[in-house]
N, C-alpha and C positions, 0 to 999 in steps of 0.2 A: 384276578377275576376279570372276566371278557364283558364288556360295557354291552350295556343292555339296550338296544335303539327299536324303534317302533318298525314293526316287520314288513309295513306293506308301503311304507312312505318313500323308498329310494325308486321302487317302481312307478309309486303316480307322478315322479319328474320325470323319469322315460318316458312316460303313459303320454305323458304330456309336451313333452318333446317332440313326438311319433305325431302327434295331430297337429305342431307348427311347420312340419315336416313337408314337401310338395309330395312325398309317396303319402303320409298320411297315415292313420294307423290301424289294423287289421287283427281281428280276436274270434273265434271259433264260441257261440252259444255252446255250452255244455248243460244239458240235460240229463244225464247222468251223477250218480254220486260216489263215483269210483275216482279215488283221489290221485292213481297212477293216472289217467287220461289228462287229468289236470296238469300235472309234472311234464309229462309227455309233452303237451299241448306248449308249455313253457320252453323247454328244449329248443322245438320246432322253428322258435323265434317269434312266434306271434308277437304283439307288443299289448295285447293281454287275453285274458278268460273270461268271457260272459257267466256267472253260475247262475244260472236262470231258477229261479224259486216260483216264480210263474206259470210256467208251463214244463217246467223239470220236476224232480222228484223233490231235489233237497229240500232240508227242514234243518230248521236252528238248530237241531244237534250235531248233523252231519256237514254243517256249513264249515266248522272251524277247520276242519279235516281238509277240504276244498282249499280254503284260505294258506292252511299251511304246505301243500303241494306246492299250489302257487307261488311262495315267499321263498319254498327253498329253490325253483325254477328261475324266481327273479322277475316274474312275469306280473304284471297287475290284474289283480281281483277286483275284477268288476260282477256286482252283486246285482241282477234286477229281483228286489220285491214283490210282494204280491202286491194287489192293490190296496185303497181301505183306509189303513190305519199307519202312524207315524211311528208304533214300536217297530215295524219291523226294520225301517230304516236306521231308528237307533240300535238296537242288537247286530243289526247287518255290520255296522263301523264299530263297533262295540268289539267285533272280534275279531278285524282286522280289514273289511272291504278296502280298498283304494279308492272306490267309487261306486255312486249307486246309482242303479237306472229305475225311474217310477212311472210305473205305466199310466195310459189311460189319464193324461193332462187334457181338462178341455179348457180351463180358463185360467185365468192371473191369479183368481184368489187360492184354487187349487199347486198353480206351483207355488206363490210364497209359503204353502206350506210347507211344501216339499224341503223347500230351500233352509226352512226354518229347522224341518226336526234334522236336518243332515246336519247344521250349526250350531258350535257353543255360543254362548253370549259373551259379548250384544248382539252380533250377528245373527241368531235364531237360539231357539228355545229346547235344542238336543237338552237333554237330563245328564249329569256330571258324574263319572264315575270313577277313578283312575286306578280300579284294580282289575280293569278287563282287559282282555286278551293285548288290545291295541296300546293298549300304554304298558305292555310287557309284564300283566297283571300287578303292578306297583313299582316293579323298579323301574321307572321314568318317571321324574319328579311332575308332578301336578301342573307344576306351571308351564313346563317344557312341551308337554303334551297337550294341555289345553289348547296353546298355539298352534303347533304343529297338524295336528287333527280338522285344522280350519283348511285344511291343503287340500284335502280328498275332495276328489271331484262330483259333480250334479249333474247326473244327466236326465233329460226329463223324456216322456215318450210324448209327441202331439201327431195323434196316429187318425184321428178322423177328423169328419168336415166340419164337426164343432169349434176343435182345437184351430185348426186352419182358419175357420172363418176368426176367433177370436186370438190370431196371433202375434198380431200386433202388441196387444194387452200382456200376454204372456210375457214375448222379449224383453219388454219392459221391466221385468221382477228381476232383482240383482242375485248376483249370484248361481246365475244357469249355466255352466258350463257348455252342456253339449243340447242341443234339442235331437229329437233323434225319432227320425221319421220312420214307420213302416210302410212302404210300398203297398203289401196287400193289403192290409187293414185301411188304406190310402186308397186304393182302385175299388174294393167294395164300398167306402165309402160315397165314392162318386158313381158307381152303379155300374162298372165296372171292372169284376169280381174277379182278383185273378192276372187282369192283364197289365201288368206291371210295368209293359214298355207301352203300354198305351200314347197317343202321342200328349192327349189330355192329363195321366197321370207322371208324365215327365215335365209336363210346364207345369205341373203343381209344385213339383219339390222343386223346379227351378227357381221359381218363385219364393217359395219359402228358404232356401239358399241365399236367395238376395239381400232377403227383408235380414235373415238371423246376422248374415257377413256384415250389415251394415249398422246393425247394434253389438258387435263384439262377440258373439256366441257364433259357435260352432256349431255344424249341422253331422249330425250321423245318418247311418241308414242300414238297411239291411239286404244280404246280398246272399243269393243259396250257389251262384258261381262265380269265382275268381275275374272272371270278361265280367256278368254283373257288377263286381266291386270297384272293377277299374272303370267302368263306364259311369257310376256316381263317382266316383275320384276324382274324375276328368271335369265334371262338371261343378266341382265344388265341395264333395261331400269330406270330411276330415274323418269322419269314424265308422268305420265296417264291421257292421257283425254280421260274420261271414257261416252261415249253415249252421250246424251243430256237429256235435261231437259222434253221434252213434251214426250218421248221416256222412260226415268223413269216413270214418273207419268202415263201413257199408262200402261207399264207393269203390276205396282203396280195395278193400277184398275184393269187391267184384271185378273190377278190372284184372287184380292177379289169376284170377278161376279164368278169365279168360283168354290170358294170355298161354297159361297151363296146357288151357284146352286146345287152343290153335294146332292146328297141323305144320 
């Protein structure tokens, strides 16, 4: 009989390797819920999958589907949430995430929750269950997984001037792996909508790079091109969420139509 190990845990030590790494590490938002894109995506080498539950389609039914494209790619599942509530983040790891991102963090008390429902105990107050997906719906013993499940990463989103003004307070909550900034939601929120290399909204995140690097937490960010992603890279950023998926495949076509068409 072939040993039964939990399916997304050998990628979040890649996952997490790839952000102690000086290239750092780079995953494609998928908005889609087409589970070949995922696979694909994993292929490509990214070092993982944003499935965006956010602003994408998917839904806890079509999530696991996602999750296992992923596993047999090799690539890490990283789940962003919807906002709100702390089931989703349980069900998210419940069936296999590597990692979850939760948007919309403006204060400390907001992430120790986060931090909380991602965690078994003592750590945090996730709900115990060890016939889901993640623990190989039963065959990995309770105890082995209870630990092991403590590994999956926290990433939090501190995306306006709330968060930012109160972020001090935030770094402070144990357990944050990644903070993880949005540029736009970052430039509108300083009233400048849009302009993302603003030179105002670049000394922001530099800023916020300093303060995170110097409490242990890692800063991500988001980037819709490749020179965007090296240009937070360069400056400190560990985690790129790099465009989306219908958004790649868009491009790629378009540029082949165009090369077709050339004379």
């Amino acid at each position: 009989m072939n040993p039964v190990n939990m399916p997304s845990m050998d990628s979040v030590a890649r996952f997490k390797a790839a952000m102690e790494s000086d290239r750092g590490a780079l995953g494609p938002f998928m908005i889609g819920t087409d589970p070949a894109f995922v696979e694909a995506a994993g292929y490509a080498g990214y070092d993982f999958v944003l499935l965006d539950m956010e602003h994408g389609t998917t839904t806890h039914q079509t999530l696991p589907n996602l999750i296992r494209a992923a596993n047999v790619a090799g690539v890490c599942p990283v789940v962003r949430v919807p906002r709100g509530t702390d089931i989703w983040i349980d069900q998210a790891l419940d069936v296999g995430a590597g990692a979850v991102m939760i948007p919309q963090i403006d204060t400390a008390e907001q992430a120790r929750a986060a931090v909380s429902a991602a965690k078994f105990s003592p750590v945090g107050t996730r709900g115990t269950c060890r016939f889901v997906r993640s623990a190989g719906f039963g065959a990995v013993p309770g105890s082995e997984y209870f630990a092991k499940a403590q590994d999956t990463a926290v990433i939090l989103q501190a995306e306006g001037k709330k968060g930012v003004e109160n972020l001090d307070e935030i770094l402070d909550v144990p357990g944050i792996d990644v903070l993880f900034v949005g540029p736009y939601d970052l430039s509108s929120s300083l009233g400048l909508v849009g302009q993302i290399d603003h030179p105002a909204v670049t000394a922001c995140i530099k800023d916020i790079i300093a303060k995170a690097t110097a409490k242990g937490v890692k800063v991500g960010c988001f980037a819709d091109t490749v020179e965007g992603g090296k240009k937070w890279r360069d400056l400190g950023v560990k985690f790129i969420g790099y465009a989306c998926d219908t958004y790649i495949f868009m491009q790629a076509a378009k540029a082949d139509v165009e090369a077709f068409s050339a004379k």
